[in-house]
C-alpha positions in Angstrom: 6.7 -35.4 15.9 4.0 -32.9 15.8 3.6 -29.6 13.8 0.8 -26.6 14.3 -0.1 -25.9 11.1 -2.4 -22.4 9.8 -4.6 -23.0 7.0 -5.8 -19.7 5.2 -9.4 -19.1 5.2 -10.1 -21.8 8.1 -10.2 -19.9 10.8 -7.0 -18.1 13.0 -6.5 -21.4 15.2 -3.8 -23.4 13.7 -4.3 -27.3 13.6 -2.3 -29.9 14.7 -1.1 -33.1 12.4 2.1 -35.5 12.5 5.2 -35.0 10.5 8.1 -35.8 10.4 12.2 -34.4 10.6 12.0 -33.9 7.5 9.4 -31.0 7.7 10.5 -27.8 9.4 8.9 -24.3 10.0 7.9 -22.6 7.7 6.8 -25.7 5.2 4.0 -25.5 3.1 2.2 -28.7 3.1 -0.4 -30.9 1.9 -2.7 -31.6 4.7 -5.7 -34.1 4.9 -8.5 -31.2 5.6 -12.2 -32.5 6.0 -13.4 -34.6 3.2 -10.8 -33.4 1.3 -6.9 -32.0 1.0 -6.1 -28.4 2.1 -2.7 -26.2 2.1 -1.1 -24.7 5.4 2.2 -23.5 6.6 4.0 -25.1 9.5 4.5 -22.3 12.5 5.7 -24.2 15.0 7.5 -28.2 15.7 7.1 -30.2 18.8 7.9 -33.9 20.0 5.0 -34.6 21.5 1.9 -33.3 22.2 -1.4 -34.1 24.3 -4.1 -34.7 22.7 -7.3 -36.2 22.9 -8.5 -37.2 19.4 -7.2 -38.8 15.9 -3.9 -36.8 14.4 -3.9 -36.8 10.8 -0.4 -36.7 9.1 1.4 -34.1 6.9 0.9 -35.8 2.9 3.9 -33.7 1.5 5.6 -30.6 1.1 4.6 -28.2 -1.1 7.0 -25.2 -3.6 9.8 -25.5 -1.3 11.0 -22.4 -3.3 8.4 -20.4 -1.4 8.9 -21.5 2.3 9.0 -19.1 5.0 12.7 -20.0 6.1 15.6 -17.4 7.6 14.6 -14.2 7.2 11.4 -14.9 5.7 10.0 -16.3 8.8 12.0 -14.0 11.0 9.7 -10.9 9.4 6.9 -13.5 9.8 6.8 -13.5 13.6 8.2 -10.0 14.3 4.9 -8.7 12.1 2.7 -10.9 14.3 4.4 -9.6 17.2 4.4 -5.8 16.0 1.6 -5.6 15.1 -0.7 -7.5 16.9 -1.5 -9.8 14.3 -2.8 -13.2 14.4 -0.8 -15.7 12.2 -3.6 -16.3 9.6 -4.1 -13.0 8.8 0.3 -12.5 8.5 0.6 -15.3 6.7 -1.4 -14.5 3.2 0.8 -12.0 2.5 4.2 -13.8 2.0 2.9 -16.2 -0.6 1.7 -15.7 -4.3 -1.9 -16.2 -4.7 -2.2 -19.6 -5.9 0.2 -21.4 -3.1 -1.9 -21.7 -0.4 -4.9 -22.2 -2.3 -6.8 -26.0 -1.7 -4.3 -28.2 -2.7 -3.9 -28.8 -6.5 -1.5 -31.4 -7.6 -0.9 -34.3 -10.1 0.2 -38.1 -10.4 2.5 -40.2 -12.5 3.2 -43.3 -12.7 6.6 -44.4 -13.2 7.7 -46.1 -16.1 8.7 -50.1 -14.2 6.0 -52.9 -15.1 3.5 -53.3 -12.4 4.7 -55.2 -9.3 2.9 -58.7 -8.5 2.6 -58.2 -5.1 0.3 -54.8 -6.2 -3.4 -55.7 -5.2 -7.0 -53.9 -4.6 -7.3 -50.2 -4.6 -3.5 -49.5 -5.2 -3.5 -52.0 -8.5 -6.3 -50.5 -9.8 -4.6 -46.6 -9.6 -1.5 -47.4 -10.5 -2.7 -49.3 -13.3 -5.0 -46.1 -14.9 -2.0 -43.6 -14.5 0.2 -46.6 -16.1 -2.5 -46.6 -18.9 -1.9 -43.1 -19.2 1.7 -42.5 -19.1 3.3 -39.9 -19.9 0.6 -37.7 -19.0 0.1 -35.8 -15.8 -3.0 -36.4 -13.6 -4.7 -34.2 -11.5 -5.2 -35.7 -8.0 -9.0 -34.1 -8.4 -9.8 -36.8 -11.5 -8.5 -39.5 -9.2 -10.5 -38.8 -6.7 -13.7 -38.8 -8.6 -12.3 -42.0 -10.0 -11.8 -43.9 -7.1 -13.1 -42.3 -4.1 -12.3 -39.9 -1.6 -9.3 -42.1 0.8 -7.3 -42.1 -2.4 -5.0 -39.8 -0.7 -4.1 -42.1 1.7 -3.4 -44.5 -1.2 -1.2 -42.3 -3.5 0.9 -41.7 -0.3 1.8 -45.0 -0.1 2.6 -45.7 -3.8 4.7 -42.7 -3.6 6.5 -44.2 -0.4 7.2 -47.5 -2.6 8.4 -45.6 -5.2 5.7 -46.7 -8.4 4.2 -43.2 -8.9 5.6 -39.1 -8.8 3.7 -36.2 -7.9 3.8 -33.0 -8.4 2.1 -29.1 -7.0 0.8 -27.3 -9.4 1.2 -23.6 -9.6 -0.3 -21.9 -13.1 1.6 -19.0 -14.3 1.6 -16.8 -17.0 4.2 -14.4 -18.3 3.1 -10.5 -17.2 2.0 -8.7 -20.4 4.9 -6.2 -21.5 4.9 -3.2 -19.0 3.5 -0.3 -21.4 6.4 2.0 -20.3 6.7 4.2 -23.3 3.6 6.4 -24.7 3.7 7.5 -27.5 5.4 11.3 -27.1 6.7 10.9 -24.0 10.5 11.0 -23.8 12.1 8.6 -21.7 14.7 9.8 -19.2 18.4 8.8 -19.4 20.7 8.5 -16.7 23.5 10.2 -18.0 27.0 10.9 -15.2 26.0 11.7 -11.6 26.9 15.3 -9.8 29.5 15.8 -7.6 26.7 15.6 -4.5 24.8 12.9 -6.5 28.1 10.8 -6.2 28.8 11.4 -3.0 25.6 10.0 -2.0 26.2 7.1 -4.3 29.0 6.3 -2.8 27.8 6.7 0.5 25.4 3.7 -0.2 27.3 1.7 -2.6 30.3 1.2 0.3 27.3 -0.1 2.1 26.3 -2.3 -0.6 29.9 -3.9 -0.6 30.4 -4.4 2.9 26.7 -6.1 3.6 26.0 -3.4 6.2 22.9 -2.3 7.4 22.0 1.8 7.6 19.0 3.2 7.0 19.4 6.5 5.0 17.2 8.9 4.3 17.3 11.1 0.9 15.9 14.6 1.3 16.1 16.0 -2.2 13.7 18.5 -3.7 11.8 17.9 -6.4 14.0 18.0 -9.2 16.8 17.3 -7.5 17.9 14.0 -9.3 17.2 11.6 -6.5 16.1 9.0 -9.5 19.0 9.2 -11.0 21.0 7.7 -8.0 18.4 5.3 -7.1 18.7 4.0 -11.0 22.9 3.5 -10.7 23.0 2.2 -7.7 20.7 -0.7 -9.0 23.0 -0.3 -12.3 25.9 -1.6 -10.2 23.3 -4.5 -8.3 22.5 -6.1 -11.2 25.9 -5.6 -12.8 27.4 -7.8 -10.2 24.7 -10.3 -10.1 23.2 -9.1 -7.0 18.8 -8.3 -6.2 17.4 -5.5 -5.5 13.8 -3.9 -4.7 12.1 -0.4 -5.4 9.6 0.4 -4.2 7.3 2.8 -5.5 3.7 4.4 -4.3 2.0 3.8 -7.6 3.6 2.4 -10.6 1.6 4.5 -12.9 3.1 7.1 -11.7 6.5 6.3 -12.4 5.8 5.6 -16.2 9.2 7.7 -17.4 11.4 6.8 -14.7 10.3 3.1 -15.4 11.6 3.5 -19.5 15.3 3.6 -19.0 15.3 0.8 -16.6 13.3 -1.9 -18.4 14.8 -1.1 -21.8 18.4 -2.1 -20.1 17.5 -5.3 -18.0 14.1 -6.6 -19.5 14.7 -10.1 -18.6 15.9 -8.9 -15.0 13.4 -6.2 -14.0 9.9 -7.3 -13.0 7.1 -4.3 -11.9 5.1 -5.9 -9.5 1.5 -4.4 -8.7 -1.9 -5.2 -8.1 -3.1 -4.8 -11.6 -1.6 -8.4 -12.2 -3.6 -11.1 -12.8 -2.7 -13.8 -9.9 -1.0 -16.0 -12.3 1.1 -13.1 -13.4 2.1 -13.1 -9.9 2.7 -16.4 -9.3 4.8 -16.3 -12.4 7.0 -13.1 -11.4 7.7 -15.6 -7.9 9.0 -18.0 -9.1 11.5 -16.2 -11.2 12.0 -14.0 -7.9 12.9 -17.5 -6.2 14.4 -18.7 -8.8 17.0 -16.3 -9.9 19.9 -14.9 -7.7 19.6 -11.4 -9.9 16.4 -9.7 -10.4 15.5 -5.8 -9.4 11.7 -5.9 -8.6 10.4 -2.3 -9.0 6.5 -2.8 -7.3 4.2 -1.5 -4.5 4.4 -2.3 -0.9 3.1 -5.8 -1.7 7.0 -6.1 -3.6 8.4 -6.5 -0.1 7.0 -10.2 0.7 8.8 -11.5 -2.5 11.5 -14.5 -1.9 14.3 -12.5 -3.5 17.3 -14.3 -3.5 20.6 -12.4 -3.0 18.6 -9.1 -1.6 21.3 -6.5 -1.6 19.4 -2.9 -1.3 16.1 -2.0 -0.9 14.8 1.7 -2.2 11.7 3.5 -1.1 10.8 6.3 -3.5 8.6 9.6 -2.1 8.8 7.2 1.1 6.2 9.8 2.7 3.7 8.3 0.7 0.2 7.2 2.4 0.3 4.0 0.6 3.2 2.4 2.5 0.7 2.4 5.3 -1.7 -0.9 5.6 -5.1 0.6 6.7 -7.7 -1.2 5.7 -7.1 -4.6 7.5 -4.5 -6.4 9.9 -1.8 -6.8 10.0 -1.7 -2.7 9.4 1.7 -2.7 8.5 3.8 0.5 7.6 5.9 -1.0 4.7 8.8 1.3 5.6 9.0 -0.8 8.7 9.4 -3.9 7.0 12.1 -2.3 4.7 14.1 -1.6 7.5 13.7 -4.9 9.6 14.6 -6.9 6.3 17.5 -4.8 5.7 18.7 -4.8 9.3 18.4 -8.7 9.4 20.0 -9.2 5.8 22.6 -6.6 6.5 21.4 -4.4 3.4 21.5 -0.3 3.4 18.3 0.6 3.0 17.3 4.3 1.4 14.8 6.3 1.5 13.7 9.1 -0.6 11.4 12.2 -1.1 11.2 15.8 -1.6 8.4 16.3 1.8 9.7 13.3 3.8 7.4 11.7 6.9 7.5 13.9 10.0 8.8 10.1 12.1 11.4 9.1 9.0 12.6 13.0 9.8 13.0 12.7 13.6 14.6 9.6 13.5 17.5 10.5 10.6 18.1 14.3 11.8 17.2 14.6 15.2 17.5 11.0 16.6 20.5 9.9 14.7 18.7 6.4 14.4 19.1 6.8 10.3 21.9 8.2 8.4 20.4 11.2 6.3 21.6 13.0 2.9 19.8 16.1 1.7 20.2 17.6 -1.6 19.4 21.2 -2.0 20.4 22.3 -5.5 17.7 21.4 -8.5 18.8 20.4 -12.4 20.5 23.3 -13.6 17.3 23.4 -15.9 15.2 23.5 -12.6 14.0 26.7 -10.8 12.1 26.7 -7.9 8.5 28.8 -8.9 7.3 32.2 -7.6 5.0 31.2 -4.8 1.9 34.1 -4.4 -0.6 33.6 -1.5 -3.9 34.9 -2.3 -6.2 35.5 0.9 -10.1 34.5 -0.3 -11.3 36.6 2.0 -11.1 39.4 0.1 -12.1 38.0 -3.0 -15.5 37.7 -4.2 -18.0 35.4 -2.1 -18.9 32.2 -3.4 -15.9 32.3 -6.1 -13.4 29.6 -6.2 -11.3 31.1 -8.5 -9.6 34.3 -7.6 -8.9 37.3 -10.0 -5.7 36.8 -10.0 -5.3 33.5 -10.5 -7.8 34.1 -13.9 -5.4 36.6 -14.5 -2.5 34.1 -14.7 -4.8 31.1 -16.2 -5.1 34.0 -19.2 -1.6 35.0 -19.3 -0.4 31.3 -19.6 -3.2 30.1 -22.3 -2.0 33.5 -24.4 1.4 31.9 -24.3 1.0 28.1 -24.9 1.8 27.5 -21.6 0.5 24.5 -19.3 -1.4 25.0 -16.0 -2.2 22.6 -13.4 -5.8 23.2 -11.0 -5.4 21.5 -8.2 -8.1 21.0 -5.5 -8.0 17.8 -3.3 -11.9 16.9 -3.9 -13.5 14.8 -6.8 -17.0 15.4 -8.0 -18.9 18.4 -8.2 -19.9 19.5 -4.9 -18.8 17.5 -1.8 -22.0 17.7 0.1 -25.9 18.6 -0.1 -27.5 20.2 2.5 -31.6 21.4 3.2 -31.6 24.7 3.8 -34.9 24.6 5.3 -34.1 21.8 7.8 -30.5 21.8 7.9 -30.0 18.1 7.2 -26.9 17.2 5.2 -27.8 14.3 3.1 -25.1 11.0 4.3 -24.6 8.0 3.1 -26.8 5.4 4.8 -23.6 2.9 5.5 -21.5 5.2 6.5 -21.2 8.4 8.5 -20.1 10.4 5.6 -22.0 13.3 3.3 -22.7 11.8 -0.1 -20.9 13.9 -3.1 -22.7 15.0 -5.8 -21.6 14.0 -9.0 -22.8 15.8 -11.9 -21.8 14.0 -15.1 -23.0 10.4 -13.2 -25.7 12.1 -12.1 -25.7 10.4 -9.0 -24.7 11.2 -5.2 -21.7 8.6 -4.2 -20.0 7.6 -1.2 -16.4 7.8 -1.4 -15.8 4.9 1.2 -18.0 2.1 0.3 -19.3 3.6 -3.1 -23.1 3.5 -2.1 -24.6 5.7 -5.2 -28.0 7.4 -5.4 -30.0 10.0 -7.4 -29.8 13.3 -7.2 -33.1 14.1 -5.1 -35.6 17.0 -6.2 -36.6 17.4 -2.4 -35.0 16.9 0.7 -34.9 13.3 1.7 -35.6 14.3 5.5 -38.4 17.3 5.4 -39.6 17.4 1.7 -38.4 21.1 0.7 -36.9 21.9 -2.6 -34.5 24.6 -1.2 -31.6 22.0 -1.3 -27.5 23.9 -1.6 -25.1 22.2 -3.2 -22.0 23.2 -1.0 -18.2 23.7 -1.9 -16.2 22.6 -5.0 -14.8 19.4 -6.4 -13.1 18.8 -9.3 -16.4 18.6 -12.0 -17.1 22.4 -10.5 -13.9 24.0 -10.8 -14.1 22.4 -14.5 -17.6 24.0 -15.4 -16.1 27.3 -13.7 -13.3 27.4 -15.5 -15.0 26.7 -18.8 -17.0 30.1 -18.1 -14.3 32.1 -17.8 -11.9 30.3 -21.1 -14.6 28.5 -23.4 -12.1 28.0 -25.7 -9.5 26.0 -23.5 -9.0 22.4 -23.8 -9.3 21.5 -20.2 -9.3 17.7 -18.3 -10.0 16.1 -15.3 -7.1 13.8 -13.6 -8.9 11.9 -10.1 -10.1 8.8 -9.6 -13.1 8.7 -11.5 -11.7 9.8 -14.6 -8.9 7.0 -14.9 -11.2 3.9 -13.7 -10.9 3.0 -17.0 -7.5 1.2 -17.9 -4.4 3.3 -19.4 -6.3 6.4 -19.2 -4.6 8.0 -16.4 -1.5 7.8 -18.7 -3.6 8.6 -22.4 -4.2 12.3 -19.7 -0.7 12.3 -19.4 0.4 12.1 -22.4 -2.2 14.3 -23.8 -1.3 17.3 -21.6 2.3 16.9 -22.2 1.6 16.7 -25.6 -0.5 20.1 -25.5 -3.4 18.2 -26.6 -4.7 19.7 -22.8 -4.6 23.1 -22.1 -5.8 22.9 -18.5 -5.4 19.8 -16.0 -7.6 20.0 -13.1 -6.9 16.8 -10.3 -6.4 15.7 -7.0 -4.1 14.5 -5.1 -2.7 12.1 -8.6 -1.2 15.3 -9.9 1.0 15.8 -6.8 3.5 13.2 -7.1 5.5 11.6 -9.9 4.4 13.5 -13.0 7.0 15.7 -14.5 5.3 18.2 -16.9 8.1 20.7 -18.6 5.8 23.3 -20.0 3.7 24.1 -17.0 3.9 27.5 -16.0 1.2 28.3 -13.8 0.1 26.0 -11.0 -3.6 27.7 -8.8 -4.0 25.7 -5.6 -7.7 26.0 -4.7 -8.9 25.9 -0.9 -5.3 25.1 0.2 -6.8 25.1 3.4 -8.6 21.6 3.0 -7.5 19.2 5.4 -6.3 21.6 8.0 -9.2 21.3 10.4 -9.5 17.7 10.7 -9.5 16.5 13.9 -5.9 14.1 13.3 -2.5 14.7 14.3 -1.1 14.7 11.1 -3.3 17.0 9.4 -0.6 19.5 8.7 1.6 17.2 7.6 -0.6 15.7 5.0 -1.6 19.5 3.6 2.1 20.8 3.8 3.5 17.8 1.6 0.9 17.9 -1.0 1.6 22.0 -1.6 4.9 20.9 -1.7 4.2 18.4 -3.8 2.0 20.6 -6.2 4.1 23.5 -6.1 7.3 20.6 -7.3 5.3 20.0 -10.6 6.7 23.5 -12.0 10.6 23.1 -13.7 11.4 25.9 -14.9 10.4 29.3 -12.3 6.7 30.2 -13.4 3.9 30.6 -10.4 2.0 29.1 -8.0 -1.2 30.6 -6.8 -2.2 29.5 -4.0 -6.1 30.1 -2.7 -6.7 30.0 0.8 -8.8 31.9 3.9 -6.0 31.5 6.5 -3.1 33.0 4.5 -0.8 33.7 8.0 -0.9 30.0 8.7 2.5 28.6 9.4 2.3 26.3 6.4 2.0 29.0 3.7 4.8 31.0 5.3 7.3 27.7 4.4 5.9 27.0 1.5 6.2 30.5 -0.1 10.2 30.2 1.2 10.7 26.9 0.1 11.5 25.6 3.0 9.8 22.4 3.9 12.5 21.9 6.9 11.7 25.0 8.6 7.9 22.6 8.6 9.2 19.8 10.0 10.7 21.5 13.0 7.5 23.2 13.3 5.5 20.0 13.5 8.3 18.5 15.6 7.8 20.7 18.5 4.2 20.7 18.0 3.9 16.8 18.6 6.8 17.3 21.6 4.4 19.1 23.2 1.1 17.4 23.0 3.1 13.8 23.2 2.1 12.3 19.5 4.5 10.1 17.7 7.7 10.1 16.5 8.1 11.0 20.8 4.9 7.7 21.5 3.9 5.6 19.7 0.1 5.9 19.3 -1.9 2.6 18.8 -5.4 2.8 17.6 -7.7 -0.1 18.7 -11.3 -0.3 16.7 -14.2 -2.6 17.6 -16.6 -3.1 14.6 -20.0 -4.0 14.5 -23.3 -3.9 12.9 -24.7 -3.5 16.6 -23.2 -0.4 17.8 -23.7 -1.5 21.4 -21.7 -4.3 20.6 -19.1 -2.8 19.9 -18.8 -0.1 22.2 -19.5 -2.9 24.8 -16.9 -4.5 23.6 -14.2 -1.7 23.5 -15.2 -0.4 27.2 -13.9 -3.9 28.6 -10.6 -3.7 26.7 -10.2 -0.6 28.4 -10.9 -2.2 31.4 -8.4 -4.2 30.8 -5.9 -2.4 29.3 -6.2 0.4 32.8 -5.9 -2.7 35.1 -2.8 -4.2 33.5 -0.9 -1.3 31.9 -0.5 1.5 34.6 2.0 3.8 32.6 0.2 3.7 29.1 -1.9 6.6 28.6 -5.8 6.3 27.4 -8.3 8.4 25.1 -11.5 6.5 25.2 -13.2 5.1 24.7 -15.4 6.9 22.1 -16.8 6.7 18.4 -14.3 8.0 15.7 -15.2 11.3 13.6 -16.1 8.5 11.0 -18.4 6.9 13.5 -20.0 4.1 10.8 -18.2 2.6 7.9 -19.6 0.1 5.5 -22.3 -0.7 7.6 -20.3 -1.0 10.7 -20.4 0.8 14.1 -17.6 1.7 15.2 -15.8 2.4 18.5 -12.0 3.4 19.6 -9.5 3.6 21.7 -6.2 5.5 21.5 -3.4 4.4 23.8 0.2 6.9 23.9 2.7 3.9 24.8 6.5 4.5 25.3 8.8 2.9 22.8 10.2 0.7 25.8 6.5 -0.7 26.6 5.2 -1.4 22.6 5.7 -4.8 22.4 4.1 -5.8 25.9 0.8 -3.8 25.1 0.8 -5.5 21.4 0.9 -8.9 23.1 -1.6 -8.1 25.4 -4.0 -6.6 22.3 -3.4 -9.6 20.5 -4.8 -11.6 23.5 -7.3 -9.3 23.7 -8.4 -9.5 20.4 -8.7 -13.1 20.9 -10.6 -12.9 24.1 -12.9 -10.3 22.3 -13.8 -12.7 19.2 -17.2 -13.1 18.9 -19.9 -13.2 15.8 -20.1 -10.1 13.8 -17.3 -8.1 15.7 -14.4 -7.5 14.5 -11.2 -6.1 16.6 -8.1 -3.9 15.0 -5.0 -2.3 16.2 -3.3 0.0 14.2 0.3 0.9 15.5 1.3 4.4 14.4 -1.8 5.1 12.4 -1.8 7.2 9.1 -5.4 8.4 9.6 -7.2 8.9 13.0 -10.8 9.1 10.9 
């Protein structure tokens, strides 16, 4: 027999080698791989085969625990399928990080004297692991020892039964989650509501009967959607059954992580990316090895071998981060959940207080997903006084209004917290020649540079590039340079002006490179150690701060004008998601120049809903998903004429073989170079009825198109259009 095997790293063509019956797809093996030994996965089986050169054979299978069987390899080849992926980019992410790494194994020998009829090569191995007994050796040492065809060798002492060998995998056990700073009171789950149980029970009866539904929990902030996430995975691992959560970032869930790990610490595992890889390799195998574990992680989380799967959570499921963007396969994790719950016969739920425009459609307009929304907050929650203050009125060049000094004031006077929020780090977000006119951009990508004032350095905040601060315009020579707009360094040094004597920090992703800061902030403002908190986007989601009474959104309008169909949706769930930080009434201020936008009006009544319907009939009428799916194709090169060569004939194509699909493009994106690359697009509206012809097609085309230095993506449903 004959298997095609994928070997990571060696290119997407898989290989071809003989096995036999008793390897099946899906295997990990041990393969002879140049001069040495490699590891692959098995993606397909056949009897025979024509071929015109030597076929090596399969040495062994490897962790059987990890194989891509059932389900597994069902999600395997629907991703590849989906999402126009080849198999070697699919395949990396179902395995920990040391599996399919070049083989590493070891050797025994058994403990029987040494057979007469045991000559040359074969004597002369299994006489030094004899020597050696009871220790393990590495196949690596052997090899230096005897020469490079000892595989062959050890294959055949295996066969006749005088040696044992072994895949090795190193592990380590994951340092203990920190879970519990120091003044920060963990949350309890204490008896459910009556609509809480309800819900429960909804999900539970689920649970029971192995059915499949896809729910979707639309509870406001404080509305105690935790809390029934937490006892439905109570009653999971009370009757020995698995269970994932996911989360967007596990930081941010440091106090709803307490009550959970102090219960089940041998049972919980929080998988992330901070992990060293034998941390990871060490959470899979108890994953694989146990038939009761919950797994509280990031998207990643859903690629585990979880025995016994019997409900899968995704928490503030609106989140960017369930979205793959950066390379194929560009998955949207909420996808997956679904597929793996529909093919396991799990209910699947997902929550959030601003929930995705699609996840919307499909639960409350479509009927696809069953939906549950919870109105009523904690009875120690109130939903906060919401002002709108129009900056046009206010003084030029100001980012802070009067009357949202007035409040900071009001607040400090009575110990009270207040959150800044403005979606921009650094000090000013670009820095433009007023003589010339030139905005100074970062020479890898097509993006201003931000100044940043404590670094003192301009940065790129897609590929990092850093530079000084320049005296004179890079472009013309003048010294007349303006240092536009605010970021979060600026509103700080404004802020300071007006309350010198405020304690006031920084929450964005420069201040928390370092590790455990971003919780040492957290813990410090809830401490009142911080009188102010300025951040970004980090503030929005996940932090629950009890004495905040005044909340100032600066240039709510951010984000509004960029040219992407889900602009509004991004803005309107961050307010949302701000504006949720305050418990108990108190204000939100928020700043902006467009104050009769449709946004502000649902956000001052609470009522993201009313949004949603609004940005429904808005992507009705100019045909964007959840009513098409949109699929974003992006040629890549350092040449931009090779790549807009390249994505002008798979528009050729694409016209010539797909009649009904409409076509934008071909033309740069708004970010037109990234990285060093040029890049060009096209976007393609597809019915639901015609996705997975066009993603076969793209995935042949992607193969067609592969040439040096050009790369081809396809991004179905796309979170970003830049």
């Amino acid at each position: 027999m004959f298997c095609d095997i994928i070997i990571p790293h060696a290119g997407k063509k898989a290989y071809t080698y003989k096995c036999n019956e008793r390897v099946h797809v899906g295997d990990i093996v041990n393969i002879p791989f140049g001069k040495g030994t490699a590891r692959g996965v098995v993606i397909s089986k056949s009897v025979a085969k024509e071929v015109d050169f030597n076929i090596k054979e399969v040495e062994s299978i490897a962790f059987p625990e990890f194989s891509l069987h059932g389900p597994r390899l069902d999600l395997f080849n629907f991703m590849v399928k989906h999402y126009a992926a080849f198999e070697s980019e699919a395949i990396l992410l179902f395995f920990p990080p040391g599996v399919l790494k070049r083989s590493k194994n070891e050797c025994r020998a058994k403990k029987i004297e040494i057979p007469p009829t045991l000559t040359g090569k074969k004597l002369e191995i299994f006489s030094y692991l004899r020597t050696r007994y009871p220790r393990w050796i590495k196949k690596s040492t052997l090899t230096k020892e005897f020469g490079s065809n000892v595989s062959n060798i050890i294959s055949e002492l295996k066969t006749e039964g005088l040696i044992t060998c072994r895949d090795v995998l190193k592990t380590a056990k994951p340092k203990p989650f920190i879970y519990h700073p120091e003044g920060i009171k963990h949350k309890e789950v204490s008896m459910l509501t009556e609509g809480q149980q309800k819900i429960y029970n909804d999900v539970l009866r689920d649970i029971k009967n192995h059915n499949f539904r896809n729910f979707l929990l639309f509870g406001v902030t404080g509305s105690g959607k935790t809390a029934i996430y937490y006892k439905l995975f109570e009653y999971v691992l009370e009757n020995n059954k698995s269970g994932i959560f996911l989360v967007p970032e596990i930081a941010l869930t440091v106090q709803s992580l307490t009550y959970f790990l102090n219960r089940y610490k041998e049972r919980v595992f929080v998988y992330h990316s901070g992990l060293s890889n034998t941390e990871k390799n060490w959470i899979a195998k108890k994953c694989a090895s146990s038939d009761s574990v919950v797994v509280i992680g990031t998207r990643s989380s859903l690629f585990l071998p979880i025995s016994n799967l019997s409900l899968l959570v995704v928490d503030e499921e609106h989140d960017f981060s369930y979205k793959e963007e950066e390379r194929m396969p560009m998955y949207d994790a909420r996808e997956i959940a679904e597929f793996i719950g529909r093919r396991l016969n799990i209910p699947v739920l997902m929550g959030s207080g601003t929930p995705d425009v699609i996840s919307f459609y499909k639960a409350s307009i479509k009927n696809d997903h069953g939906i549950h929304i919870i109105t009523e907050r904690f009875k120690d929650y109130a939903n906060p006084e919401i002002e709108i203050v129009d900056m046009k009125k206010e003084r030029p060049g100001k980012a802070l209004s009067l009357h949202l000094i007035d409040e900071i004031k009001r607040s400090l006077d009575k110990k009270k917290g207040i959150i800044l929020f403005i979606n921009r780090r650094g000090y000013t977000p670009f820095v433009q020649c007023m003589d010339c006119g030139k905005t100074i951009y970062c020479p890898m990508c097509s993006v201003p540079l931000v100044l940043h004032k404590r670094e003192k350095v301009l940065k790129c905040h897609i590929c990092g590039h850093t530079e000084p601060i320049p005296d004179a315009c890079p472009y013309c020579g003048s010294h007349n340079l303006f240092f536009g707009g605010y970021g979060t360094e600026r509103i700080e040094e404004e802020v300071k002006r007006f309350f010198p004597y405020a304690t006031i920090s920084i929450l964005d992703r420069d201040t928390v490179q370092k590790k455990g800061m971003k919780e040492k902030i957290y813990r410090d403002f809830i401490n009142k150690k911080i009188d102010i908190l300025i951040g970004t986007q980090m503030i929005s989601v996940g932090f629950d701060f009890p004495h905040v009474e005044t909340v100032g959104i600066i240039n709510a309008d951010t984000g509004l004008m960029f040219p992407d169909y889900r602009a509004e949706e991004r803005v309107a769930q961050t307010l949302f998601q701000v504006a949720g930080r305050l418990r108990k009434k108190g204000k939100v201020i928020v700043q902006t120049r467009d104050p009769e936008h449709p946004i502000f009006v649902y956000l001052k009544n609470h009522d993201y809903r009313a949004f949603l319907l609004y940005e429904l009939d808005n992507r009705k009428r100019y045909q964007y998903p959840p009513f098409l799916y949109l699929i974003r194709i992006i040629a890549r090169s350092k040449n931009a004429k090779v790549a807009r060569e390249q994505i002008i004939k798979i528009n050729e194509e694409i016209k010539n073989t797909h009649k009904d699909v409409i076509i934008l493009g071909p033309a740069p994106p708004p970010y037109e170079k990234i990285r060093g690359e040029y890049r060009w697009q096209l976007v393609l509206k597809v019915k639901e009825n015609d996705l997975d012809e066009i993603t076969e097609s793209l995935k042949s085309l992607r193969e067609e198109s592969d040439i040096r230095n050009m790369k081809i993506t396809v991004n179905v449903n796309p979170y970003s259009m830049l």
